[in-house]
N, C-alpha and C positions, 0 to 999 in steps of 0.2 A: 938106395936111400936118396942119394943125391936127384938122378929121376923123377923121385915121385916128391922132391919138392921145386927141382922145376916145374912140374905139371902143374903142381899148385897154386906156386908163382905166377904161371902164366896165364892161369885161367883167371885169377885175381886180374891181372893184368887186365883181361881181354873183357873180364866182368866192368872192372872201373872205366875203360877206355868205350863201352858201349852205354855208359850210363852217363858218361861225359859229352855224347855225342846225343844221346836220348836228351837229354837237357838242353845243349846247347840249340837241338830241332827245334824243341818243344818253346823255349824261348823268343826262337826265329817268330815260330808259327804264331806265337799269339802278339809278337808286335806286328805281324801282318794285319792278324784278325782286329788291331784297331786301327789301322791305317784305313784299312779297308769301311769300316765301320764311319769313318770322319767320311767318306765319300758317301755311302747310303745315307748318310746322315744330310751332308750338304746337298746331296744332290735326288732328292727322295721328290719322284714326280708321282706316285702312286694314290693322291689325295684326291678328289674331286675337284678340286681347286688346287691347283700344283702351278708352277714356273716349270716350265717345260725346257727342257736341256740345248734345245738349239731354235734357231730362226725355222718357223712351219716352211716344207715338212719336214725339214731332214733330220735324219738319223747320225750325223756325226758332221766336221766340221774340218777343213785345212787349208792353208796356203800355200804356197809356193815362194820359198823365202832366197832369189837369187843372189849373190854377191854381184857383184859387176864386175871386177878382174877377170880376164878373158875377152870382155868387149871391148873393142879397140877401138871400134871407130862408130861415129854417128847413125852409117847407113845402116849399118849392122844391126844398133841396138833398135831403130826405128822398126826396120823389116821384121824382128824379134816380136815386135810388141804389137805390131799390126797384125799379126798372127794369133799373140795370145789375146789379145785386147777389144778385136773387134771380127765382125763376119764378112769384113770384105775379102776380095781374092788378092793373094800374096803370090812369092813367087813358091810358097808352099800348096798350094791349093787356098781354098775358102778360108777364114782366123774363125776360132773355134769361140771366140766373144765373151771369155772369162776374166774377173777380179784378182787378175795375177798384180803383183810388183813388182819393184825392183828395188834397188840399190845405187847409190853415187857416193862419188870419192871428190875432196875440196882439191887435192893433191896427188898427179899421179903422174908416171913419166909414161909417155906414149908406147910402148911392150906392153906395160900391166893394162889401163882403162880408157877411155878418155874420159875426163874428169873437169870440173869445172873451172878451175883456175888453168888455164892452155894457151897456145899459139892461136887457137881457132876460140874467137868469141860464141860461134855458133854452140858451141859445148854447152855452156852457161846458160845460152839461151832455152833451148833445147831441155835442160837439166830443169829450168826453175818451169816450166810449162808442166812438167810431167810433177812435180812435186805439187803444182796448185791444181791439177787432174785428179790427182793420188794414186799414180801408178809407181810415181815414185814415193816411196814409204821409209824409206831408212837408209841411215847413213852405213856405211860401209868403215867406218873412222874414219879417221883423216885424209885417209892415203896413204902412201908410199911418198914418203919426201925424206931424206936420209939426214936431214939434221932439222928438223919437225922439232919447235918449241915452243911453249905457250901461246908465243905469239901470234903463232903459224893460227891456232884455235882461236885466238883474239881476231883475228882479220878475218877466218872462215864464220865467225859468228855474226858480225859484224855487216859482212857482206847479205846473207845468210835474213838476218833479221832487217836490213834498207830494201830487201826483196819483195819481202812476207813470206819467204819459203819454209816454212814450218814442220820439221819429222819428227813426230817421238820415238824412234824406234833407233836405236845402237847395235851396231853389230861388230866385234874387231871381226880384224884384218890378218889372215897370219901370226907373224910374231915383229910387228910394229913395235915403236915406242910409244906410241899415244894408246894402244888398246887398255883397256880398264879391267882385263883378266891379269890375274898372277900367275896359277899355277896350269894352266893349259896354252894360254897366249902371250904372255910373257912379257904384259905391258906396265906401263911407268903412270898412265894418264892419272891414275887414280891417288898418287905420293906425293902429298904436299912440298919435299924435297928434291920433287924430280923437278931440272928445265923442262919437261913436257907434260906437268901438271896439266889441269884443264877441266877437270870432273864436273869443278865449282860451276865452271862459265857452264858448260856443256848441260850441265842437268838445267843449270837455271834459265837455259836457251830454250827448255819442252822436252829435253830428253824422259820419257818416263821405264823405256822397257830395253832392259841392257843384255846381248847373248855375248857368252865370255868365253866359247868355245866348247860347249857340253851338247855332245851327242850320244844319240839311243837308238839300238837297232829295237825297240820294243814299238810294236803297229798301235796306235792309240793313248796318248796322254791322257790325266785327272779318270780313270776308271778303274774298278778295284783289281788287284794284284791277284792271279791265279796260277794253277801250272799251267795252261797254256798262255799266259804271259809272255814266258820265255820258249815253250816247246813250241811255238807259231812262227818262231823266230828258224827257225829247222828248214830246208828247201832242201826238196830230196832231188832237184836237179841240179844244186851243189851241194851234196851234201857234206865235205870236208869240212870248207871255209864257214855255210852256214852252221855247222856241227861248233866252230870254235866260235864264232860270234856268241851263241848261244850260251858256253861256255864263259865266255867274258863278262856279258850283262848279269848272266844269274849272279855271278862273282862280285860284281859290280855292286847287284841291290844286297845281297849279302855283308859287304864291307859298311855301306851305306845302315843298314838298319842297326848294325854293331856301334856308330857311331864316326865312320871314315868322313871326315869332312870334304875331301876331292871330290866323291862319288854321292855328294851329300843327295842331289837332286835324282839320282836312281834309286832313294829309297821308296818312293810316294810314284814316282814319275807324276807328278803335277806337272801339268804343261807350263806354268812359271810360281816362283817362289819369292819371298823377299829375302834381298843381299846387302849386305852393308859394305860398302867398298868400304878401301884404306883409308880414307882421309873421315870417314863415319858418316859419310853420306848412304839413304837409302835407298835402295833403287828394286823395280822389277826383273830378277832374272829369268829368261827361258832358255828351253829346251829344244834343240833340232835334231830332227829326223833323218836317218840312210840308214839303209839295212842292208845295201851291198854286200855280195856274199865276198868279194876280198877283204873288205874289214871298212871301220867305221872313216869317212871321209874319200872314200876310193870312191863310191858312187855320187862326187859329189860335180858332175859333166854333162853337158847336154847329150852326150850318149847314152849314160850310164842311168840317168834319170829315166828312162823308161823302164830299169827294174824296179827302181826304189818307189815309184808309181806304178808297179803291174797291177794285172785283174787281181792278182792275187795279194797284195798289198791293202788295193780296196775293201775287197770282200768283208778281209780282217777288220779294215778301220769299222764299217757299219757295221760286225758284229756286235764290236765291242762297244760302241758309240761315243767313241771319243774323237779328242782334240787331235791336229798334227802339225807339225809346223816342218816343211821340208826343205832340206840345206840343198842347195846345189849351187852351179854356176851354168848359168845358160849360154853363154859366150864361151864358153873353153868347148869351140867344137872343130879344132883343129884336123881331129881325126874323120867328120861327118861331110859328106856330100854335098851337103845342104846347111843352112844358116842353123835350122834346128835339126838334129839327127830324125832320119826317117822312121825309127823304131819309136824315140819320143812324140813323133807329133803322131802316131797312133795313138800312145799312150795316154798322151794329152784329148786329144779328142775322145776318148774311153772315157778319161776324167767330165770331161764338158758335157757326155753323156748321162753319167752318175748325178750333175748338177740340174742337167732340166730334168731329169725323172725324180727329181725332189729327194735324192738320196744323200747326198754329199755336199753339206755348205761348201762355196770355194768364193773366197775372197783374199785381200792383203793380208799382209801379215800384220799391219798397224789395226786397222780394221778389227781382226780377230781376236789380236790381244786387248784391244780396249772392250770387243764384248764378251771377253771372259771375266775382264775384271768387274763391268758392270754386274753381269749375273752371275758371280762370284759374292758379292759384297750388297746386292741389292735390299734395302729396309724396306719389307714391304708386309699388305696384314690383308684381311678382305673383311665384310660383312656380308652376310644372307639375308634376305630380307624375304620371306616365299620363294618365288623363285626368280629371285632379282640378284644379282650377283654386284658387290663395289670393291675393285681393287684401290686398295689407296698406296702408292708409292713415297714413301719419306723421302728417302734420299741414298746415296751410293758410300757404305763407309770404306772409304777407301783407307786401309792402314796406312800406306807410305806418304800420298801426298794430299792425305786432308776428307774428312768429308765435305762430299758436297751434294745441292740438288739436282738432277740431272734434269737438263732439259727434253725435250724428245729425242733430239738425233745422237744422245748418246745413248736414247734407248732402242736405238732402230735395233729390230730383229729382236727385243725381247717377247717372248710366249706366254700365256698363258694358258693352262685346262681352264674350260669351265664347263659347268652343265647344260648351259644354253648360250649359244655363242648370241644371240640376238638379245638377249637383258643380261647380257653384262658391261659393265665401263670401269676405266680406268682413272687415275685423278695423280695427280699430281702436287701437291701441296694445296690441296684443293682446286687445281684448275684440271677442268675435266680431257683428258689427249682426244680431241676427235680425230685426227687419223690414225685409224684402226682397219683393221684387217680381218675378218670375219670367217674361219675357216672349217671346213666340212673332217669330219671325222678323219684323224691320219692312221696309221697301222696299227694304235694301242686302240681305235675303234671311240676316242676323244675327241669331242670339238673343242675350237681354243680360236683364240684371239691375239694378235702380234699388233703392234706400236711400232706402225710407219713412221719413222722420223724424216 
């Protein structure tokens, strides 16, 4: 007797426990299906007249987002950049002559970077050249300065703007006092009651794009969510470590689509979101890339950057045709033979490759986030007229910091389809852009038109 009402029991059991489970999928699944759905929707190039997903021709789009902690000294960073920046010969071979950045720190002690406030003026010097270049693109925080307060940000602004040296782009440091993360980086800059306040000055200085410490081993940002989202994530030549990453992130966007606000940004994986720090200020936050199969942050070294950038990392990006924004540090090459590890500057040059075969945007990372935002936000309508094609452009609504109208070079690299790339134009609040770009059918078998800024 007692038997057959455990049996009963348990089969209830196993009945409610699979209908619990059947629900809670089923729920998963269909807030994918609109997540998903917001991307087909935003990003639907399939019209005859479409805004086409990246600067003609390519198929997807990344930067190379370095910290600068690990470079020590001038010669170092110089040699570094002469390599990624230009095709002259290095003491690496030929510079493979890509739209990399970098990073600078106001405050640093001589271990961690050289940084601009130093013993050697040449720092400063050196520092503001490459920021009115744009190779430097973002700041790194403040630095490392162990009693770093306001005012430390008052004087780096200060300096900062008597220069003209202008980044929009934020990135903490570690676990700083001045970073503008809470719960990954564990900074103050953002609490009106902290001594290391500084948000106010710091956004109203140009800051517009903040990274608070959030990374994705997932290959391609802003495209829709599928199971090989995370099974691509899998490397069956580690397959342990890549088994648990895998693990992690699906876990990740799981918490995330239930409502987990940490892991808020792995529900969509948008390459950036809008955040509203502590003191209610808005800001752009993103996302960065390593898919290191030790785990998130271990691939983030100029050795280890040759996995996180393999052929196989690629392939995935232009599958999917997305966005990436990749973490590392190209100065932490303590362990490499060479300024750059030998394995990276293959990898790098592979990359450089992907870019002149018209596969792989590669620019800054400031670069790339202001033209996601542009053709994220972009007001625009056309008319036909036979077969006369008029784009007309209003203007860029930007939620956080204001609409506005865009002049050309914040439109550089916008696309268009059209059906004749020779009668079509573009306009501008009625002023017509003549530098235009005119281009011959790419792999959807489209011709289209891009806005040289």
């Amino acid at each position: 007797m007692w038997s057959k009402k455990f049996r009963t029991g348990s089969r209830i059991l196993v009945s409610c426990l699979a209908v619990g489970i059947l629900a809670f999928a089923s729920i998963y699944l269909i807030k994918i299906h609109n997540i998903n759905g917001s991307y087909h929707q935003g990003y639907n190039t399939k019209g005859a007249i479409a805004l086409r997903g990246f600067p003609y021709p390519y198929k997807a789009a990344m930067s190379i987002c370095s910290d600068i902690d690990g470079t020590t000294t001038v010669d170092e960073f110089l040699e570094i950049h002469k390599f990624l920046n230009s095709k002259e010969m290095t003491s690496m071979g030929r510079g493979i002559g890509l739209e990399i950045g970098d990073s600078f720190m106001m405050y640093a002690p001589p271990g961690c970077a050289f940084s601009y406030h130093s013993d050697d003026p040449a720092n400063a010097q050196i520092i503001e050249k490459f920021i009115k270049d744009g190779y430097i693109d973002f700041m790194h925080s403040y630095g490392e300065k162990a009693d770093f307060t306001r005012e430390d940000a008052i004087r780096a602004i200060e300096e900062l703007s008597k220069r003209q040296c202008k980044v929009d782009v934020w990135v903490d440091h570690a676990r700083t006092i001045d970073n503008l993360g809470d719960d990954e980086t564990f900074g103050l800059g953002d609490h009106p009651d902290s001594i290391a306040y500084h948000s106010d000055i710091t956004l109203n200085y140009g800051i517009k794009f903040v990274w608070l410490g959030r990374i994705t081993t997932v290959i391609g940002q802003s495209v829709p969510i599928t199971l090989k989202t995370f099974s691509s994530i899998y490397d069956p030549s580690h397959s342990f470590g890549s088994l648990v990453n895998m693990g992690k992130e699906f876990t990740k966007n799981v918490l995330a689509v239930f409502g987990n606000k940490k892991y808020a940004m792995h529900k969509s994986y948008d390459l950036m979101r809008i955040t509203t720090l502590d003191d209610g200020q808005k800001v752009y936050e993103f996302l960065r890339f390593d898919n290191h199969w030790e785990g998130v942050a271990r691939g983030a070294t100029s050795k280890r950057l040759a996995y996180v950038i393999s052929d196989r990392t690629l392939e995935r990006l232009k599958e999917v045709g997305g966005y990436m924004v990749v973490y590392t540090h190209l100065g932490k090459n303590s362990d490499c033979s060479q300024v750059i590890a030998e394995e990276t500057q293959i990898a790098l040059r592979n990359l450089a490759g992907e870019y002149e075969k018209g596969n792989i945007y590669v620019t800054t990372t400031s670069k790339l986030l202001n033209y996601y935002l542009s053709h994220k936000y972009l007001d625009w309508s056309y008319e036909s007229s036979g077969d006369e094609t008029v784009i007309t452009i209003s203007s860029v609504k930007d939620p956080v910091f204001g609409t506005f109208v865009p002049i050309p070079q914040d439109l550089h690299g916008i696309t268009f389809y059209v059906p004749d790339k020779y009668k079509a134009r573009i306009y501008v609040t009625g002023k017509e852009i003549i530098n235009l770009q005119r281009n011959p059918p790419d792999y959807s078998g489209r011709e289209s038109i891009t806005i040289i800024g």
